[in-house]
C-alpha positions in Angstrom: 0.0 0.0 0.0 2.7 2.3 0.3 4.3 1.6 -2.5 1.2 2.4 -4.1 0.1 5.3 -2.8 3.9 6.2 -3.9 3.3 6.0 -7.1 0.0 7.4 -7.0 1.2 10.4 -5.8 3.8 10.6 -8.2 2.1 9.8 -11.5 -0.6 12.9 -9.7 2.3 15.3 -9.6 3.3 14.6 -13.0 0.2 15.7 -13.9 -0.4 18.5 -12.0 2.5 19.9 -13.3 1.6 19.3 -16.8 -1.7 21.3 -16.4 -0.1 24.0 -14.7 2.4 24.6 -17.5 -0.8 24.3 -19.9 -2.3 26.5 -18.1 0.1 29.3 -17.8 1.1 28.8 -21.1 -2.7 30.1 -22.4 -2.6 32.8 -20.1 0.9 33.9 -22.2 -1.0 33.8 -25.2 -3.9 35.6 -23.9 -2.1 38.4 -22.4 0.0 38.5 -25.3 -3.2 38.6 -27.7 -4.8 41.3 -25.1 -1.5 43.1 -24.9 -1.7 43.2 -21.4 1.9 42.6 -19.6 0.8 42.1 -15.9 -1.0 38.6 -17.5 2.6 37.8 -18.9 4.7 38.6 -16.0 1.9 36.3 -13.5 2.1 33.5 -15.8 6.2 33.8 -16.3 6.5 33.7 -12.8 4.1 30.8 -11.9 6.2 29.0 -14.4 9.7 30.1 -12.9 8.1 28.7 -9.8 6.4 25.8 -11.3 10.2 24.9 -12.6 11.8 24.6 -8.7 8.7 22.4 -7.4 9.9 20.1 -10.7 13.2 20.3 -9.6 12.3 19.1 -6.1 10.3 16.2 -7.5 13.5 15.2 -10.0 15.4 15.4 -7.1 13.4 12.9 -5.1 12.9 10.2 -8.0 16.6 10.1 -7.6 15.9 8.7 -3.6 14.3 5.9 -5.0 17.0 2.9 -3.6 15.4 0.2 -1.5 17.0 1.4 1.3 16.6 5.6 0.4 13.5 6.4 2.7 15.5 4.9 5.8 17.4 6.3 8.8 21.2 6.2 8.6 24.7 5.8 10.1 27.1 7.9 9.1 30.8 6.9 10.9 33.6 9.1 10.8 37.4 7.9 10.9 40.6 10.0 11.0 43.2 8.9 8.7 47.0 8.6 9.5 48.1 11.7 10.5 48.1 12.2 14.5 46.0 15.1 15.8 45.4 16.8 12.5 43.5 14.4 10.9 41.9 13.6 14.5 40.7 17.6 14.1 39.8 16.7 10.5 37.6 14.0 11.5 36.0 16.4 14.5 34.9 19.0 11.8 33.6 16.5 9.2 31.2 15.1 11.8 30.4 18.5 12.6 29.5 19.5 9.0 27.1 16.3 8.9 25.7 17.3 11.9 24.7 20.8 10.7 23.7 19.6 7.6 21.5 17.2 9.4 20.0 20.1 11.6 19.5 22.1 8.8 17.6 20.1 6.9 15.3 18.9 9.6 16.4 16.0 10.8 17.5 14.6 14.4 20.9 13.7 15.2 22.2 10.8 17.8 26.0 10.3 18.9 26.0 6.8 19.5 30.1 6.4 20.1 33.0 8.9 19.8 36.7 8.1 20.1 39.0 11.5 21.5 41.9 12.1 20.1 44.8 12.4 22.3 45.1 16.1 22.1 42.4 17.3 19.6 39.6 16.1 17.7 38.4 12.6 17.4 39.4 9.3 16.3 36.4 7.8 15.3 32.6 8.5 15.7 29.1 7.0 14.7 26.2 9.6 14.6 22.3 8.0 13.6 20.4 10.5 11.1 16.5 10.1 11.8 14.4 11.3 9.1 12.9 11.0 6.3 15.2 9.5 2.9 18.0 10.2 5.2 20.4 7.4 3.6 19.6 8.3 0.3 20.2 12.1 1.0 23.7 11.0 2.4 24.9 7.6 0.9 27.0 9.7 -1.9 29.4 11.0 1.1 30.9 7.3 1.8 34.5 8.0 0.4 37.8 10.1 1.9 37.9 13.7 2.2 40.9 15.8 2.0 41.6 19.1 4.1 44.5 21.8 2.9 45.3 24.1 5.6 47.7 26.7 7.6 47.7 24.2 10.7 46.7 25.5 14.2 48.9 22.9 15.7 51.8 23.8 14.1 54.1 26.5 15.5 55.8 27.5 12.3 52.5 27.9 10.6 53.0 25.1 7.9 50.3 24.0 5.6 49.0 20.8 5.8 47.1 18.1 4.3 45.0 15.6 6.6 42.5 12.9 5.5 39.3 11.2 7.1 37.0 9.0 5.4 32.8 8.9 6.1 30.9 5.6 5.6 27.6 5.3 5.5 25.1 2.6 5.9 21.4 2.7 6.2 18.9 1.6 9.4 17.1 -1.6 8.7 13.5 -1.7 9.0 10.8 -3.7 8.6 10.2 -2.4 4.3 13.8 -4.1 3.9 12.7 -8.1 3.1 15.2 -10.1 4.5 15.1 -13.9 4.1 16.8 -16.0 6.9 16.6 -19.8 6.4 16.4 -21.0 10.4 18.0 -24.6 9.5 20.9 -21.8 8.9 21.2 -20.7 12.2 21.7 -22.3 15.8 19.9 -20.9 18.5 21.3 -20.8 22.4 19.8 -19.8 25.5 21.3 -19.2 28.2 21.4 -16.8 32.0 21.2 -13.3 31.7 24.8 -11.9 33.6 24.9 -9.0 35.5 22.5 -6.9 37.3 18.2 -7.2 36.3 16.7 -9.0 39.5 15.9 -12.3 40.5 13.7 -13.6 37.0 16.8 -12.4 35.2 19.2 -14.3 36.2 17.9 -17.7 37.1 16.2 -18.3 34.1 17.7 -18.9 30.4 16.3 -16.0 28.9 19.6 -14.5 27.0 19.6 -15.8 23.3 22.5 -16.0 21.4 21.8 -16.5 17.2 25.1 -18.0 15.3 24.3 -18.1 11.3 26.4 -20.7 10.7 26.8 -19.6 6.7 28.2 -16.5 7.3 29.8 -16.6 10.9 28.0 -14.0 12.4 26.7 -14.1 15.7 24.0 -11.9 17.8 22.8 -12.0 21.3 20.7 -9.9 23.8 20.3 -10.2 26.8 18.2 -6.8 28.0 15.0 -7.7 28.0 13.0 -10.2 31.0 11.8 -12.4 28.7 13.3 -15.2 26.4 10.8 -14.4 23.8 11.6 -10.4 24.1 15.6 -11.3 23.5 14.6 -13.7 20.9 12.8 -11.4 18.7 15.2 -8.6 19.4 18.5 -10.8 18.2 16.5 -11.9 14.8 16.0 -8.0 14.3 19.9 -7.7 15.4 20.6 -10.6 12.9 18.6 -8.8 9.9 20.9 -5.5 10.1 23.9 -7.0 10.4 22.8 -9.4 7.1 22.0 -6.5 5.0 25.1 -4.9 6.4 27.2 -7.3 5.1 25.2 -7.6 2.0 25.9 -3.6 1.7 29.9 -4.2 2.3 29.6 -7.0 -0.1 27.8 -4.6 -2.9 30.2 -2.0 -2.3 33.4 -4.3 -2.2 32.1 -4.9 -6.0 31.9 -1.2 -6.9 35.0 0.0 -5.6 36.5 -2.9 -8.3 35.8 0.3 -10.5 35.7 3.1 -8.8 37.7 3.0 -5.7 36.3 5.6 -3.7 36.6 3.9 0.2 40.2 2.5 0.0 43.2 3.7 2.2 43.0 7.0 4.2 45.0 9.0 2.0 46.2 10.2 -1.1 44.8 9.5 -4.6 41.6 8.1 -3.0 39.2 11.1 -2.0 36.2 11.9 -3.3 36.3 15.6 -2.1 38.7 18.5 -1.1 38.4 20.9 1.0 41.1 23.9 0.3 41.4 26.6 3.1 44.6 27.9 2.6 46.3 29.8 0.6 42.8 30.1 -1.2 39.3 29.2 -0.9 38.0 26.1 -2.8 35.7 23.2 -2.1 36.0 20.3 -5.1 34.2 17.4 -5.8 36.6 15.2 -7.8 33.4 12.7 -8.9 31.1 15.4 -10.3 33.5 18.7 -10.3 31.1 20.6 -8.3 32.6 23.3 -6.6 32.2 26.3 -3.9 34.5 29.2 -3.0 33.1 29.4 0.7 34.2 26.3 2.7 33.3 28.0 5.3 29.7 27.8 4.2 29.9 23.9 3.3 31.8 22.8 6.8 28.6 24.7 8.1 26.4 21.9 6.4 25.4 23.6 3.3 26.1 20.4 1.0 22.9 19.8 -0.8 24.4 20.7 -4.1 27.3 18.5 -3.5 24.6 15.8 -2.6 22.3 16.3 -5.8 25.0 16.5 -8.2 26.6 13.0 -7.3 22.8 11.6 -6.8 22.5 12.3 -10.7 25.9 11.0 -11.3 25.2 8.0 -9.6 21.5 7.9 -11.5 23.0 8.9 -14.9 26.3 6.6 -14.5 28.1 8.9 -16.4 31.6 9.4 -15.2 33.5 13.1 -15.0 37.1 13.0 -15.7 37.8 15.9 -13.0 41.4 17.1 -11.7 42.4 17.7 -7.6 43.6 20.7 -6.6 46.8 21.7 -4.7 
């Protein structure tokens, strides 16, 4: 049903759109044949307006994946490089995080890493809201910062590197089939603190799928049938997870874009010093004001390699110093 009202809603846009342009069209011609200019300049404008809600709607067929519409992790590493990439990696999760804000969705920090002097090591934020993996699953890949370094007392510039990965929340739209003769099932006594019921009775469940290796457990809940249900859920994400690391293993046979933290593999760089310069080296998009983008002002970054990704047409584009 959702799919279909999807697509309902869709072909009705499509439509809508087409009368509208009809529409405005006549009134051209009438206010053309009446000479009247006010009739010209309404309908020119409904048009320049009716052009941006297209736009919109082109922008969203693009978020069409299986897994688009859902939630999403975005983790942040800091590449070799000691405490500036560490402050790298603490400015790249900020960015995400403002872009998230900005364009109204929530934010968790599920596990952070400090540096030993600056910045971060590692982090994983969850993005709740609506076609937040699609919005964001172009930004897997390495980024590249230029820049006068803070941390350096003879005011050298630098280059640091930090690589985002992406990977969406599984939910229940997401068919996953899981054979049970494929998986051994163990109960066992909940450790640790929960109360009396807890911990004299086997309700922890451990799930091995014996194809792949990879084994679940919980333990939280009172009841057997509460952990049960929760480790099959557990079991699901980390299925597709791999399915999603498997998919991408076969991509990156041609177009390497999460390999080693360094040079020769980002996707993006970011130039603060001695000039201004944001690059994308997939689509060639580009914006004088990093400033702007490390505030979370990505979207055209975003929609530019959503219709490379859609078009599969690849840009021969060259770094910059």
């Amino acid at each position: 049903m959702r799919e279909r009202q999807g697509l309902e809603d869709g072909i009705k846009a499509v439509e809508t759109s087409e009368r509208e342009l009809a529409d405005n069209i006549e009134l051209i011609e009438l206010g053309e044949a009446e000479n009247d200019p006010s009739i010209i300049a309404d309908a020119e404008a409904a048009i320049v307006a009716l052009k941006g809600d297209i736009r919109k709607r082109q922008i969203n067929s693009m978020l069409s994946g299986e897994a688009d519409g859902n939630d999403t992790y975005v983790e942040v590493h800091a590449g070799a490089g000691g405490t500036e990439s560490q402050d790298w990696a603490n400015m790249l999760l900020r960015m995400y995080t403002r872009w998230a804000e900005k364009n109204g969705r929530k934010v968790e920090l599920l596990e952070v890493h400090d540096g030993e002097e600056a910045g971060i090591k590692s982090a994983t934020i969850l993005v709740k809201g609506e076609q937040s993996y699609g919005w964001l699953k172009t930004e897997s890949g390495v980024h590249r910062l230029v820049r006068i370094s803070p941390y350096d007392s003879s005011a050298r510039r630098h280059t640091s590197f930090a690589s985002i990965w992406v990977y969406p929340v599984v939910d229940d739209s997401i068919d996953i089939e899981i054979n049970e003769s494929d998986c051994r099932i163990d109960t066992y006594r909940a450790q640790g603190a929960g109360g009396q019921h807890i911990n004299t009775t086997d309700s922890a469940v451990r799930i091995t799928h014996i194809p792949s290796g990879i084994v679940v457990q919980c333990q939280n809940e009172r009841s057997q049938h509460k952990n049960r249900a929760a480790a099959w859920d557990m079991l699901r994400s980390r299925l597709y997870e791999a399915e999603l690391e498997r998919r991408e293993a076969a991509a990156m046979a041609t177009e390497s874009t999460k390999k080693d933290i360094g040079w020769g593999h980002q996707i993006r760089s970011y130039v603060l010093q001695p000039y201004q310069l944001v690059k994308d080296l997939r689509t060639g998009v580009e914006s004088t004001d990093p400033q702007t983008v490390l505030n979370g002002e990505l979207n055209d970054f975003m929609e530019a390699a959503l219709a490379q990704r859609l078009g599969g047409e690849a840009v021969d584009v060259a770094d910059i110093d």
